[in-house]
N, C-alpha and C positions, 0 to 999 in steps of 0.2 A: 907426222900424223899422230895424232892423240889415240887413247885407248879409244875411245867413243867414236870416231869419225873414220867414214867408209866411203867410200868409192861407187861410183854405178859400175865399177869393173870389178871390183872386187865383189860386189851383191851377185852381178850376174855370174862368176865364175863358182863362186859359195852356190847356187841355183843349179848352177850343171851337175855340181861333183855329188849334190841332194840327189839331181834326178837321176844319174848313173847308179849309185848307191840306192835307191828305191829301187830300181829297176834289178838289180842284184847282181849286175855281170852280164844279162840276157842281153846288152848289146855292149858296146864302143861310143868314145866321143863322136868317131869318124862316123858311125853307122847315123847318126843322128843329125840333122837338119835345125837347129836351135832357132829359126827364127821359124818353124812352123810345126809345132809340137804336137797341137790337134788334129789337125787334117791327114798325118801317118798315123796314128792311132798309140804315138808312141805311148801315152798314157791313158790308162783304164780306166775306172772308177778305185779298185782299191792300192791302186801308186798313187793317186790324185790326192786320195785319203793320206798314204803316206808321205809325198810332198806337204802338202798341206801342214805335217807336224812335223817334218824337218825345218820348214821354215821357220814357224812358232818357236820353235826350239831355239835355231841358229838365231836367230834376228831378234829375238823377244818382245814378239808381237803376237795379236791377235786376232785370226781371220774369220768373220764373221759369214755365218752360211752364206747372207744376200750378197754379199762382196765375191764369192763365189761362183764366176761366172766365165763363160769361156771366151770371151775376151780377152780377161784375166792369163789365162789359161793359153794362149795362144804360142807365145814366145819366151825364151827367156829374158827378151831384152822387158815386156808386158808385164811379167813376173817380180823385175826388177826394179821397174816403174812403180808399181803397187807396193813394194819392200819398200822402194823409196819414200812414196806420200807416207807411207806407217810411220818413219824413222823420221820424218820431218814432222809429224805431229805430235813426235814425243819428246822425252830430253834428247835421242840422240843428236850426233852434229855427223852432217853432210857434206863430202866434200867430191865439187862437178868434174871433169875432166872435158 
């Protein structure tokens, strides 16, 4: 594996350890349902906020409000989908499993 090229398991485990870390400790991996993030309420508006720049941050991309959507928003695996189109229309390199 090269510096540049990630994993859809690696994106989405980098997206958990964001969302537990936004979240501050107020819950557990276990407490958490990863393939249905909106419908528990587990994220707010201002985690969402703060997801939002961990991502930005970790992946070095940019998410634009319209792209912001709770589809988007749904899962981790959604979440990692969308890292992934980002990372595929940039220089990064993609690697499937």
């Amino acid at each position: 594996m090269t510096k540049n090229t990630i994993t859809m398991s690696e994106i989405e485990n980098q997206i958990q350890g964001l969302i537990l870390k936004t979240l501050d400790h107020e819950v557990t991996s276990d407490d958490i349902d990863w393939n249905d993030l909106l419908l528990i309420s587990i994220l707010d508006s201002v985690s969402t906020l703060a997801l939002v720049t961990g991502l930005e941050d970790a992946f070095d991309v940019i998410v634009e409000d319209e792209e912001l959507t709770e589809e988007m928003l749904t899962s981790t695996r959604s979440i990692a989908q969308y890292i992934y189109e980002k990372l595929t229309t940039d220089t990064h390199s993609f690697v499937s499993e």
